[in-house]
NUPA-416383 format. One record per residue: residue number from 0; chain; residue in one letter; y negated, x negated, z negated of N, C-alpha, C in turn. Coordinates in Angstrom, 2 decimals. Layout:
VOPA, i, ch, aa, npy, npx, npz, capy, capx, capz, cpy, cpx, cpz
VOPA, NUM, A, a, Y, X, Z, Y, X, Z, Y, X, Z
...
***
This chain:
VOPA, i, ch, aa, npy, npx, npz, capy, capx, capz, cpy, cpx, cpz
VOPA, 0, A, x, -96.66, 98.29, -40.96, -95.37, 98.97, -41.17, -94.56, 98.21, -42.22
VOPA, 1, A, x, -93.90, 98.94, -43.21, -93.61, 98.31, -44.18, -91.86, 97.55, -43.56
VOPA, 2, A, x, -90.90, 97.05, -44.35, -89.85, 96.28, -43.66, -88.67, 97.59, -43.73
VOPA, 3, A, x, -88.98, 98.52, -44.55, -88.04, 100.18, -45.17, -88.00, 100.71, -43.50
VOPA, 4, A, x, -89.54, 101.01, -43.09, -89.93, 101.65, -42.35, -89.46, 100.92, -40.93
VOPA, 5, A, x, -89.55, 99.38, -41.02, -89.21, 99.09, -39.22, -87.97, 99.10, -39.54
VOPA, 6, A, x, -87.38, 99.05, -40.64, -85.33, 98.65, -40.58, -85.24, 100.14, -39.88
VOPA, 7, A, x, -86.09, 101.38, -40.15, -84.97, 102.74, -40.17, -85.33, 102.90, -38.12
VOPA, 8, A, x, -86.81, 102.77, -37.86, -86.93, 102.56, -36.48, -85.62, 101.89, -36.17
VOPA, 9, A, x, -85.45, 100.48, -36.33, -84.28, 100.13, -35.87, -82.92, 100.20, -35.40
VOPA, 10, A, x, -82.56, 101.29, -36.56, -81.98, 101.51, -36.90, -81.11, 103.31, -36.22
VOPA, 11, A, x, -82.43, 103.52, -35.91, -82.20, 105.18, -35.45, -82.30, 104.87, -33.64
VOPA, 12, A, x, -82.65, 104.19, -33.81, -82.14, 103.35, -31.46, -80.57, 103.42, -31.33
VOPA, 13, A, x, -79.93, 103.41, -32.56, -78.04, 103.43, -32.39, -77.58, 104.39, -32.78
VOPA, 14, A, x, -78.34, 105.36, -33.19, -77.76, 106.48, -34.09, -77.02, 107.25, -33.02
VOPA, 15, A, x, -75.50, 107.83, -33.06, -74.67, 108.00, -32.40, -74.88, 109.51, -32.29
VOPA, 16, A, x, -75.27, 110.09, -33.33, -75.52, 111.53, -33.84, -74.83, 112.49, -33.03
VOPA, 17, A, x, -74.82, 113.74, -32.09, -74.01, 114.31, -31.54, -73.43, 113.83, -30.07
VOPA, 18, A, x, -73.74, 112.35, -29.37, -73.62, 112.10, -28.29, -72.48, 111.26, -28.21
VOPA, 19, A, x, -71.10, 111.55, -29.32, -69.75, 111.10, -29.11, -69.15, 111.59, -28.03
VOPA, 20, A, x, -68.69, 110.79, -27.22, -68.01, 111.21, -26.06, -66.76, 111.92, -26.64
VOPA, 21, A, x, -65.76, 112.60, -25.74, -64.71, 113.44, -26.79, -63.57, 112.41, -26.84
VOPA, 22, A, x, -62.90, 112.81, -28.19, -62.13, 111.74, -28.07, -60.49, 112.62, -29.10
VOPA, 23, A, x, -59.35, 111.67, -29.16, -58.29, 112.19, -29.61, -58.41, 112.91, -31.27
VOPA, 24, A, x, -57.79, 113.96, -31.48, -57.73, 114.85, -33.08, -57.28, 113.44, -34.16
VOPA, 25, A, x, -58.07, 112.82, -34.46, -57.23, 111.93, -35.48, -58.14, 112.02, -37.24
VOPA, 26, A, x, -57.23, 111.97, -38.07, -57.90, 112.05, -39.29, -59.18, 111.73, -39.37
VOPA, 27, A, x, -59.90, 112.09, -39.93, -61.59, 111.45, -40.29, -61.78, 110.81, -41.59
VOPA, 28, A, x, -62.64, 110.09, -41.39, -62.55, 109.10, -42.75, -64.37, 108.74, -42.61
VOPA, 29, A, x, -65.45, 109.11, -43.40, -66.79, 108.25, -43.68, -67.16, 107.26, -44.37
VOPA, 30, A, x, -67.95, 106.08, -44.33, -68.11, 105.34, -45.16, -70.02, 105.31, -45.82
VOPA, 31, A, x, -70.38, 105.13, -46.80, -72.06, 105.50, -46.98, -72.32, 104.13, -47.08
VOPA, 32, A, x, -73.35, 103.60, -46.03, -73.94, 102.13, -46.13, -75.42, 102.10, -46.88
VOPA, 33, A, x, -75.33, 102.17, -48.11, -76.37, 102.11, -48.80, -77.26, 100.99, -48.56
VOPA, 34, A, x, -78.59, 100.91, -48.27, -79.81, 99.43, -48.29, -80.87, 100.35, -49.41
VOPA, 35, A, x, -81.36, 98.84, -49.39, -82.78, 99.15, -50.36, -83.26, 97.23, -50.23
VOPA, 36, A, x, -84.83, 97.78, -50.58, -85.18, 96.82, -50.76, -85.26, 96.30, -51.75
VOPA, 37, A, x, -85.34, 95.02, -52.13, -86.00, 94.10, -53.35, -86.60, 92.99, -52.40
VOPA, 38, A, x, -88.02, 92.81, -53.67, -88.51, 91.71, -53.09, -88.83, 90.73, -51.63
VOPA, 39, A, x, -88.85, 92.48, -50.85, -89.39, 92.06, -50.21, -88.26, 91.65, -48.90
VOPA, 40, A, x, -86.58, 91.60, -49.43, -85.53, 91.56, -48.62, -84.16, 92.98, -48.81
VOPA, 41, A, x, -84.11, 93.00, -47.32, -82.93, 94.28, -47.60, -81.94, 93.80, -48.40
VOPA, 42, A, x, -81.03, 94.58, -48.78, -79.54, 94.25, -49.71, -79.16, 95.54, -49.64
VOPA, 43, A, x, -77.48, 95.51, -49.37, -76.80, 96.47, -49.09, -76.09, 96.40, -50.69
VOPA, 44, A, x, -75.26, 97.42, -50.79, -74.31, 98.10, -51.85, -73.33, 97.58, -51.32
VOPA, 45, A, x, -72.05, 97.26, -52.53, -70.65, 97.45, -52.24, -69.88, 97.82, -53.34
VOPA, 46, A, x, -68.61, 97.98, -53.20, -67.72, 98.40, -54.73, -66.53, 97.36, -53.86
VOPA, 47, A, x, -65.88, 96.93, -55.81, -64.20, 96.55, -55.18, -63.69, 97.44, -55.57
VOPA, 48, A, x, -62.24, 97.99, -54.84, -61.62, 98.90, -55.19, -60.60, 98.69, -56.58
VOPA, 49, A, x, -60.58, 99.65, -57.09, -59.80, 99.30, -58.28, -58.25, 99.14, -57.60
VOPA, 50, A, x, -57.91, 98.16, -58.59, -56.16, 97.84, -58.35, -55.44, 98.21, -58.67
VOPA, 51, A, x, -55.88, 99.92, -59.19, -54.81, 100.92, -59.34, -54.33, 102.38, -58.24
VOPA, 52, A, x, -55.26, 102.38, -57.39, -55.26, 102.30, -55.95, -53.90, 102.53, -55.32
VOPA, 53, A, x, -53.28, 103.16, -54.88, -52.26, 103.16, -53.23, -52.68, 102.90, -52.25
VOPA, 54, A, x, -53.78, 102.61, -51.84, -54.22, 101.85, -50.52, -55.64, 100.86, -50.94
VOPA, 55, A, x, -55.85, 100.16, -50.00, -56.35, 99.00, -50.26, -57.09, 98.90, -51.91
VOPA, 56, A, x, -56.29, 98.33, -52.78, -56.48, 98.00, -53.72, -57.11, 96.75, -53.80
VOPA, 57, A, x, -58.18, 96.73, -54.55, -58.10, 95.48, -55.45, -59.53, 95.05, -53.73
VOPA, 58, A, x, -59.82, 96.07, -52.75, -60.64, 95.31, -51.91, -61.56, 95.64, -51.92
VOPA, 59, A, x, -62.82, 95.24, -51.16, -64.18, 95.25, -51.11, -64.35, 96.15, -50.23
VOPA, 60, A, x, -64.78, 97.33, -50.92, -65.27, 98.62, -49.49, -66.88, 98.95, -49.75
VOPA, 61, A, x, -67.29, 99.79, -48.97, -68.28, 100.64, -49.37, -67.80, 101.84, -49.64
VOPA, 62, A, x, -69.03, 102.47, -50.42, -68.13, 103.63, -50.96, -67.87, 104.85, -49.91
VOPA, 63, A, x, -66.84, 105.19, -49.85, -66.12, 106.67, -48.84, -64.92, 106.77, -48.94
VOPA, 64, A, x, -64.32, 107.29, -47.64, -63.13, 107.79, -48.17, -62.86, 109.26, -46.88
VOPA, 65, A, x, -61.62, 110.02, -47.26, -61.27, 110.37, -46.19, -61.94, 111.98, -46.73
VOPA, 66, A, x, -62.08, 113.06, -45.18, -62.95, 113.99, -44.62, -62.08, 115.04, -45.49
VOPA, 67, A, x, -63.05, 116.04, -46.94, -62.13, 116.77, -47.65, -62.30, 118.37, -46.45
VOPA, 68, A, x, -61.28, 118.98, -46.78, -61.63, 120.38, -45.61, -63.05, 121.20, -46.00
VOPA, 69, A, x, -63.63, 120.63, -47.33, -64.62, 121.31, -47.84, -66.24, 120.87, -46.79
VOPA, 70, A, x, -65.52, 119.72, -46.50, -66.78, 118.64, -45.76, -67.10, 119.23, -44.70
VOPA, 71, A, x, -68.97, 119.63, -44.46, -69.09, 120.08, -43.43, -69.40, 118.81, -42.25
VOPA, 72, A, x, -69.50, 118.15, -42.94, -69.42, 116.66, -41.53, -69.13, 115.28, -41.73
VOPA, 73, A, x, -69.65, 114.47, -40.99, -68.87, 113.39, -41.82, -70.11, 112.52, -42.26
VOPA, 74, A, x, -71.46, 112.89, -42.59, -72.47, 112.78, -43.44, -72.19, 113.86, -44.88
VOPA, 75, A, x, -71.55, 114.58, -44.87, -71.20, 115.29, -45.85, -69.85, 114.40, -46.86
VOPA, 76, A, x, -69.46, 113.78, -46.35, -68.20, 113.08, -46.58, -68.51, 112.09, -47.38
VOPA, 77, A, x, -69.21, 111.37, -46.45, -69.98, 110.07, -47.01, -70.41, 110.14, -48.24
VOPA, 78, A, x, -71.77, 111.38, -48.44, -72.49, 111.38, -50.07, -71.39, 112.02, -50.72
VOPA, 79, A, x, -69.98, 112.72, -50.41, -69.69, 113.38, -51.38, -68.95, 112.11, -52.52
VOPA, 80, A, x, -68.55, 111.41, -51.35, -67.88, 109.86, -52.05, -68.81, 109.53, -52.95
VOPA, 81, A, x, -69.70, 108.59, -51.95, -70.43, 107.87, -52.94, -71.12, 108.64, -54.18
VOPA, 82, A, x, -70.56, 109.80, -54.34, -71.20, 110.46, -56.02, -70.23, 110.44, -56.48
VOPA, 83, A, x, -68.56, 110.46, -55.94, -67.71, 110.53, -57.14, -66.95, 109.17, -57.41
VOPA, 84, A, x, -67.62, 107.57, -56.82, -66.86, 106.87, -56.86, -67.76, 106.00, -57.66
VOPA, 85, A, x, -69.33, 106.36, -57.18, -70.50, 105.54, -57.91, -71.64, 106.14, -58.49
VOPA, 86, A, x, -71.33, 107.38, -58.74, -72.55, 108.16, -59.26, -73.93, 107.94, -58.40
VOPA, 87, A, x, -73.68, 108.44, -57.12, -75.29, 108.13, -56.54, -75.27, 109.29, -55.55
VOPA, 88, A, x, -76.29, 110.53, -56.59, -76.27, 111.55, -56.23, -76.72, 111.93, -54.95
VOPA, 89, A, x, -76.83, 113.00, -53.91, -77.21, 113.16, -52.62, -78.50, 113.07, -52.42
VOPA, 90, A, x, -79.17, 113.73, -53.50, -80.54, 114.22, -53.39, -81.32, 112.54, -53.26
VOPA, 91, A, x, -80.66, 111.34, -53.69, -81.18, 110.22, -53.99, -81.09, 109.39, -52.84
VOPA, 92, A, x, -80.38, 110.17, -51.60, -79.66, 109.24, -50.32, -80.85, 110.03, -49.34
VOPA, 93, A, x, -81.05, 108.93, -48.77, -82.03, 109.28, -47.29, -80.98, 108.61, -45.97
VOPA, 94, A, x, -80.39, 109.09, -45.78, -80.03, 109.12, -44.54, -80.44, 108.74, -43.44
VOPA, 95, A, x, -80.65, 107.79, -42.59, -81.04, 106.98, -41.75, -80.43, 107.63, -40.59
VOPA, 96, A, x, -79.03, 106.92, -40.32, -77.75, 107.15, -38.80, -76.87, 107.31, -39.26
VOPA, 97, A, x, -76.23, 107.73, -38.35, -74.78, 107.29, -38.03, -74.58, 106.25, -36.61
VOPA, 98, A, x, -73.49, 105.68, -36.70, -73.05, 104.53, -36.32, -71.79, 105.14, -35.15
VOPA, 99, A, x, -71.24, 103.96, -34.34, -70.18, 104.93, -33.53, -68.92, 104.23, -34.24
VOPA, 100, A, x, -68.10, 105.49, -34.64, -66.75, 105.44, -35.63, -65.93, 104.02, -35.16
VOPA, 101, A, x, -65.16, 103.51, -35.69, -64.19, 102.72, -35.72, -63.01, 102.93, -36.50
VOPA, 102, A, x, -61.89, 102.62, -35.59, -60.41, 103.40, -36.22, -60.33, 102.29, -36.79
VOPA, 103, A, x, -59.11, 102.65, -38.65, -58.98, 101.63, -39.46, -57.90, 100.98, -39.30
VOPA, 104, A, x, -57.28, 100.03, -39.86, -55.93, 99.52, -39.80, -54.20, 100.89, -40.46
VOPA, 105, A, x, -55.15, 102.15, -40.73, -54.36, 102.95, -40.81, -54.30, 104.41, -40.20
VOPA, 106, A, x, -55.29, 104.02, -39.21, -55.39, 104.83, -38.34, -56.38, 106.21, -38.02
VOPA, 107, A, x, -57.69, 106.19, -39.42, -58.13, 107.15, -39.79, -59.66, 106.50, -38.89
VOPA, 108, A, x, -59.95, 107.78, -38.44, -61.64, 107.00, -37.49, -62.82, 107.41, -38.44
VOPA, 109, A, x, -63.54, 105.75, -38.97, -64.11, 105.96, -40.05, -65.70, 105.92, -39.21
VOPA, 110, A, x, -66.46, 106.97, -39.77, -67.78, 106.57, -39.46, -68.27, 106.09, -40.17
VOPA, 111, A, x, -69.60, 105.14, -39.69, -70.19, 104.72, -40.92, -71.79, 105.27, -40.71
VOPA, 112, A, x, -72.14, 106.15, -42.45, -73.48, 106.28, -42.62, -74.18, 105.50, -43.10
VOPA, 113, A, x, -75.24, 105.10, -42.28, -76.39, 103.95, -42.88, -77.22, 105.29, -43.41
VOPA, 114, A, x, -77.45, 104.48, -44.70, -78.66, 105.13, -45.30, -79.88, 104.22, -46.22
VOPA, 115, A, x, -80.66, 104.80, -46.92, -81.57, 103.94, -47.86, -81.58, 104.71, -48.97
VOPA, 116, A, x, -81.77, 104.19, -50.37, -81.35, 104.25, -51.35, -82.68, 103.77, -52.38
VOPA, 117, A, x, -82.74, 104.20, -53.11, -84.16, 103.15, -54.59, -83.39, 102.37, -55.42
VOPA, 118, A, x, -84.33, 101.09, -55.22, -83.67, 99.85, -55.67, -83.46, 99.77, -57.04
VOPA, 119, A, x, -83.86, 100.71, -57.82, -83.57, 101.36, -59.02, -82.33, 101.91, -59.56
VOPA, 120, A, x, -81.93, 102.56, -58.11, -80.74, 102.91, -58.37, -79.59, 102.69, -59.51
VOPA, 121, A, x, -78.83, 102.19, -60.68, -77.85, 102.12, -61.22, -76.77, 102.76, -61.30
VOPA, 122, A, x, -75.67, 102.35, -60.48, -74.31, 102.87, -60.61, -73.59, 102.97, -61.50
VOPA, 123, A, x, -72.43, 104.27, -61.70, -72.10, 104.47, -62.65, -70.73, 104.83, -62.26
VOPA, 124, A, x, -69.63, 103.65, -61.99, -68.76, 103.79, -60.92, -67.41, 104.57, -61.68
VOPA, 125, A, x, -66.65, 105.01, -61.40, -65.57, 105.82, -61.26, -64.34, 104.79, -61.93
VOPA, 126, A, x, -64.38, 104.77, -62.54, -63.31, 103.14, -62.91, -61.58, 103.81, -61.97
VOPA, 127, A, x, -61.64, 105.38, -62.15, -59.94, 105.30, -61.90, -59.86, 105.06, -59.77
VOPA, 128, A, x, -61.78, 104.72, -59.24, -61.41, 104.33, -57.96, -62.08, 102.93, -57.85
VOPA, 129, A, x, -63.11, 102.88, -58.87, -63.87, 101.64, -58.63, -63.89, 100.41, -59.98
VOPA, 130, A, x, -63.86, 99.09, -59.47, -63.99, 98.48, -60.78, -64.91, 97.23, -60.59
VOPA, 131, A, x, -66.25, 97.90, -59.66, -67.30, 96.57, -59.78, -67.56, 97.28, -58.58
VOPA, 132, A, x, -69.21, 96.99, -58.91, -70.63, 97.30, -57.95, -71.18, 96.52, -57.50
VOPA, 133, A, x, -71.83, 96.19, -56.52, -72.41, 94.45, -56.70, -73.56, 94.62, -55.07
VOPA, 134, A, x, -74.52, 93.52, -55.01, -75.22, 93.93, -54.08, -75.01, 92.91, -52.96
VOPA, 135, A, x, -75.46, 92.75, -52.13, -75.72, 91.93, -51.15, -76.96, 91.57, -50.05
VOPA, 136, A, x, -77.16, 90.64, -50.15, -78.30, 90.44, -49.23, -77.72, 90.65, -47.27
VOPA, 137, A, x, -78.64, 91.36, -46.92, -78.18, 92.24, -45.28, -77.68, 91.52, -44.67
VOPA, 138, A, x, -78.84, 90.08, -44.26, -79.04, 89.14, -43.44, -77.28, 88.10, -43.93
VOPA, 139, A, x, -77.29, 88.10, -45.06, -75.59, 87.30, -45.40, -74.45, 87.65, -44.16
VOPA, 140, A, x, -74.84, 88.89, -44.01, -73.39, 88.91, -42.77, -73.93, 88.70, -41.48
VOPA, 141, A, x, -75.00, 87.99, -41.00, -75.25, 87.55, -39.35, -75.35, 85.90, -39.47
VOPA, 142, A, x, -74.97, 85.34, -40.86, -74.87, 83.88, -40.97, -74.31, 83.14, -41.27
VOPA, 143, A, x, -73.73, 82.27, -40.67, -72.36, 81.33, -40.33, -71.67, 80.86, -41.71
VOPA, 144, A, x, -72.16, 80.51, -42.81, -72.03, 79.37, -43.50, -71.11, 80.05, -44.24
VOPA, 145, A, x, -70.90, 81.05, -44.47, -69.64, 81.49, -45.39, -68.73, 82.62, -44.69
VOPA, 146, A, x, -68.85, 82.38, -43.20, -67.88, 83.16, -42.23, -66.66, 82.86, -41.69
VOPA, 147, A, x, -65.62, 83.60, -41.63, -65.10, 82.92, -40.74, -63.78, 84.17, -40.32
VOPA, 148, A, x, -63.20, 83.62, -38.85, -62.49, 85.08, -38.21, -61.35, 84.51, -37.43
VOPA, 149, A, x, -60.33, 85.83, -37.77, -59.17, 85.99, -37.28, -59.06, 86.39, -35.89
VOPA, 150, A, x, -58.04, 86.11, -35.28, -57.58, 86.66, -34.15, -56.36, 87.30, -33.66
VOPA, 151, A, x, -56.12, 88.21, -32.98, -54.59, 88.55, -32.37, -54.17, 89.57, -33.83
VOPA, 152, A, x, -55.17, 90.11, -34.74, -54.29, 90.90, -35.15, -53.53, 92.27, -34.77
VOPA, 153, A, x, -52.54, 92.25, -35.07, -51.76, 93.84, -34.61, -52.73, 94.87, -34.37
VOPA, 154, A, x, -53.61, 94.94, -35.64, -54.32, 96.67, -35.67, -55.61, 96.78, -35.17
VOPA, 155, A, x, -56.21, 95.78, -34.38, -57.39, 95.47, -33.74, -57.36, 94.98, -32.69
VOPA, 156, A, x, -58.51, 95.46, -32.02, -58.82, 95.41, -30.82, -59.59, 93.69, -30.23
VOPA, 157, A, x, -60.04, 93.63, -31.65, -60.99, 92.40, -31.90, -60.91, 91.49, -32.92
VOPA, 158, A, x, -61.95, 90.88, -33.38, -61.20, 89.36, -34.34, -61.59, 90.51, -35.73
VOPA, 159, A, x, -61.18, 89.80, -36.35, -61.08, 90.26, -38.13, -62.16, 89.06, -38.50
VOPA, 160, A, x, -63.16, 89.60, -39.60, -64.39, 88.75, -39.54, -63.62, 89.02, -41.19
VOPA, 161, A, x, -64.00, 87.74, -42.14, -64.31, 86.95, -43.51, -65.53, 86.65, -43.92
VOPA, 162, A, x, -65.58, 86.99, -44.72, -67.08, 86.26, -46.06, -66.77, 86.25, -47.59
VOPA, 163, A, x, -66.98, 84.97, -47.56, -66.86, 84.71, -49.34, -68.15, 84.55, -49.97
VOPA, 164, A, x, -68.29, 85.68, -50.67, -69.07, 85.64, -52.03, -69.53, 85.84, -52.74
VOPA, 165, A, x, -70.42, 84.66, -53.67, -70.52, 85.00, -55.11, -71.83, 85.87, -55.06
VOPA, 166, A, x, -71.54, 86.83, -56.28, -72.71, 87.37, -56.87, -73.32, 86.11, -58.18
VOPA, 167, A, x, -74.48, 86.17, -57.39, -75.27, 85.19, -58.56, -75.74, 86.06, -59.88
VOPA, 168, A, x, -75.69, 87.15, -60.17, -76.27, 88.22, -61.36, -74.89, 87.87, -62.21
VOPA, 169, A, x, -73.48, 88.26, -61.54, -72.16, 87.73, -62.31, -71.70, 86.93, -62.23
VOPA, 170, A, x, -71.57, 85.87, -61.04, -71.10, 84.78, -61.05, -69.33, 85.35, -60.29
VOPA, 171, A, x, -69.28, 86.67, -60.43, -68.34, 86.61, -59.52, -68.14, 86.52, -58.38
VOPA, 172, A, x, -66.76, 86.28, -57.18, -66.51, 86.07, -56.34, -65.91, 87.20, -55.82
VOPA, 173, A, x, -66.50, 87.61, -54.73, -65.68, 88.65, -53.76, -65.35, 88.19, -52.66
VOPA, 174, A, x, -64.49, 88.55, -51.58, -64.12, 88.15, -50.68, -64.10, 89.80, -49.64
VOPA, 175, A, x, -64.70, 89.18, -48.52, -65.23, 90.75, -47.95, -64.93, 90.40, -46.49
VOPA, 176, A, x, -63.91, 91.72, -46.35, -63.12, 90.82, -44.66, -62.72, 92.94, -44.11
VOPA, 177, A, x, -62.27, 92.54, -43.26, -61.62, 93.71, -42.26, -62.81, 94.85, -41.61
VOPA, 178, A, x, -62.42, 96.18, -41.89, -63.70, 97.09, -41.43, -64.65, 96.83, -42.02
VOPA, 179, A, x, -64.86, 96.18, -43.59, -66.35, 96.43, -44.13, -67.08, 95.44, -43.84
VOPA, 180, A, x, -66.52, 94.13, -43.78, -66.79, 93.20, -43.00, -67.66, 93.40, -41.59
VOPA, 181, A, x, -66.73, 93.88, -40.61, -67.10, 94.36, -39.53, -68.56, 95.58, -39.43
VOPA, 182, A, x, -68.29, 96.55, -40.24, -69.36, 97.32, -40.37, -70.63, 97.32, -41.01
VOPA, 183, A, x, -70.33, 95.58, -41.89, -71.54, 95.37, -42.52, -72.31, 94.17, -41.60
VOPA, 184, A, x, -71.35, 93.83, -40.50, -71.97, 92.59, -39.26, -72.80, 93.84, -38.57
VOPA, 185, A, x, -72.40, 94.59, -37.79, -72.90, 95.76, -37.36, -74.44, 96.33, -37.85
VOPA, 186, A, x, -74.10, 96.96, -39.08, -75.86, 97.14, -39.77, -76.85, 96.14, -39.86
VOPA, 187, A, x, -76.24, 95.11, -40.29, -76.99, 93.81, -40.06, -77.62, 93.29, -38.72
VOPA, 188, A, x, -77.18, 93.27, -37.72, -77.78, 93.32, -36.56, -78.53, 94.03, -36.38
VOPA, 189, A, x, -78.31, 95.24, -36.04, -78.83, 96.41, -35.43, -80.32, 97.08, -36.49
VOPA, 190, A, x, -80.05, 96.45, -38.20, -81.11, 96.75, -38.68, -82.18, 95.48, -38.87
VOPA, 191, A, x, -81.63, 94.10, -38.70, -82.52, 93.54, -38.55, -82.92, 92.77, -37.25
VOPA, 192, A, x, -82.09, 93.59, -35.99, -82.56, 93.05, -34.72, -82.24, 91.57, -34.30
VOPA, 193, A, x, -81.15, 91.50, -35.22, -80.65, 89.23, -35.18, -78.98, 89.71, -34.81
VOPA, 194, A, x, -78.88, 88.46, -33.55, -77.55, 88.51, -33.13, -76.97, 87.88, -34.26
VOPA, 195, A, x, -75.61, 87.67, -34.64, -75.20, 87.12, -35.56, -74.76, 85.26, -34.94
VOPA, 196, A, x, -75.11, 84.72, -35.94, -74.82, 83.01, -35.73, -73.57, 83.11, -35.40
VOPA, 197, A, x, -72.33, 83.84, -35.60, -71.29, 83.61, -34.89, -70.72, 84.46, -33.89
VOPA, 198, A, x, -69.56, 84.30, -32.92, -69.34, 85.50, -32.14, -68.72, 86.65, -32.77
VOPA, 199, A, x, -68.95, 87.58, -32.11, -68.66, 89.21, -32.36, -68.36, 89.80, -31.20
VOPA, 200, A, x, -68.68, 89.47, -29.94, -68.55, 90.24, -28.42, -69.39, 91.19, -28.28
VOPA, 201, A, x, -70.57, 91.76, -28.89, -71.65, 92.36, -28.18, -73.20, 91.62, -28.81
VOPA, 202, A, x, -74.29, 92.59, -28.46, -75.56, 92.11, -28.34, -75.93, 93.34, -28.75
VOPA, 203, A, x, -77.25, 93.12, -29.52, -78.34, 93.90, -30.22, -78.43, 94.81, -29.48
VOPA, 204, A, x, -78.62, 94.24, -28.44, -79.72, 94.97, -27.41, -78.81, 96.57, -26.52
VOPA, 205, A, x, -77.54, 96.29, -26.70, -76.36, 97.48, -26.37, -75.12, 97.56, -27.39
VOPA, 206, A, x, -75.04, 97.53, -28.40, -73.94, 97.55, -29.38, -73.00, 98.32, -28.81
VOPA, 207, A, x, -73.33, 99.81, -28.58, -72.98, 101.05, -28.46, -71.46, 101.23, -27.42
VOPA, 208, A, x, -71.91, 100.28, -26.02, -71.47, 99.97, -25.08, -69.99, 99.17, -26.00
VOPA, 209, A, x, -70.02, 98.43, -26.78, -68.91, 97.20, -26.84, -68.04, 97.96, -27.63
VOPA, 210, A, x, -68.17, 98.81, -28.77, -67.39, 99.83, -29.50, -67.09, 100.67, -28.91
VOPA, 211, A, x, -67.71, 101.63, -28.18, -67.06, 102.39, -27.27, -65.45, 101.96, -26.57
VOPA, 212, A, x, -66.07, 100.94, -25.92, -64.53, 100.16, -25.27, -63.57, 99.59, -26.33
VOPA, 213, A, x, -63.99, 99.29, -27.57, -63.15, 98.56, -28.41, -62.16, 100.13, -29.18
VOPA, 214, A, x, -63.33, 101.11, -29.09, -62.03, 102.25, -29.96, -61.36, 102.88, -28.55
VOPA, 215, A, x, -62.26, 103.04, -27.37, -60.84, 103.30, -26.21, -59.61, 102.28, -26.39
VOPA, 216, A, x, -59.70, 100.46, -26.62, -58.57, 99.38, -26.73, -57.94, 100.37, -27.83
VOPA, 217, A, x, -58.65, 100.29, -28.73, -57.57, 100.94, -30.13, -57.01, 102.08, -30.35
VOPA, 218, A, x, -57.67, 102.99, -29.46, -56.53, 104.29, -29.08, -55.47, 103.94, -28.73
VOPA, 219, A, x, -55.76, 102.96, -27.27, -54.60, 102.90, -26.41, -53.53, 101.97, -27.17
VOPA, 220, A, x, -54.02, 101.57, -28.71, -52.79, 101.15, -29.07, -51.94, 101.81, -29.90
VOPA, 221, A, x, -52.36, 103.10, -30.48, -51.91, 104.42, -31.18, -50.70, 104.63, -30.98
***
């Protein structure tokens, strides 16, 4: 079995797909978690947001964005983004899962789509939303050495996770913290089956269980 093939097994054991329990009318928001391989190791996608932006400017997301009325779901949402923010057309996205949503620090419940992607791929990003593409190795967010996390914030239920870093292709520095942070600890586990070296409050082995209770905490703080 190739490493494409056991990540998506993995990967489809969490898939949330129609078995959301019901929950409050609140905005919808998707995010598209692009992987691919190189050499033999996964690496995810990211964009920084351009700093011309009204909301989180200038930060490290994946590409999405909020549910247009045209969207028939919130896999529809996901690719419609990631084609108008990074040029990475639908037909080119394989779709893996979905993940169970997490409300943002503004209140919109974002799902996130894991998908797989050809490592070929070249983005062709949107400058008036995006201003840098950059990749990442999977396994970077389940390992200590450039982590580190907040506590007691207002808009969470749970700690606020940090990671600094550089792209070795540019030499630039990103700094990658809040939901994408969080949602890229998440894929990382669950697609490569490794608890993370630091705490998070759940386990591989039931993710499903610890978010559940963490977006009931974050309703109840609505």
């Amino acid at each position: 079995m190739t490493i494409k093939e056991k990540t998506k097994d993995n990967l489809r054991q969490f898939d949330i797909g129609n078995k959301l329990p019901p929950l409050p009318v609140l905005p919808r928001a998707s995010v598209l978690i692009p992987l691919f391989v190189r050499n033999g190791q996964l690496y995810t996608l990211l964009t920084l947001r351009s700093k011309e932006l009204r909301t989180s400017a200038g930060e490290v997301c994946f590409p999405g964005g909020k549910r247009d009325p045209s969207d028939k779901d919130d896999i529809d949402t996901a690719l419609r983004e990631a084609e108008e923010e990074i040029g990475l057309h639908p037909d080119d996205v394989e779709v893996v899962c979905t993940l169970f949503p997490i409300i943002n620090k503004s209140g919109l419940l974002v799902t996130p789509v894991v998908s797989f992607i050809e490592e070929s791929f070249r983005p062709s990003p949107n400058p008036a939303e995006v201003s840098a593409v950059f990749t990442v190795p999977l396994d970077f967010f389940i390992k200590k050495e450039s982590h580190r996390a907040a506590h007691n914030a207002p808009w969470t239920a749970g700690p606020v996770h940090f990671f600094h870093y550089k792209d070795p292709e540019s030499e630039n520095q990103f700094h990658i913290w809040g939901l994408t942070a969080a949602l890229a600890i998440i894929v990382a586990a669950c697609a490569l089956r490794r608890d993370p070296e630091f705490d998070v409050g759940f386990s591989t082995e039931d993710p499903s269980s610890f978010f559940q209770q963490m977006l009931y905490r974050r309703l109840s703080k609505l």
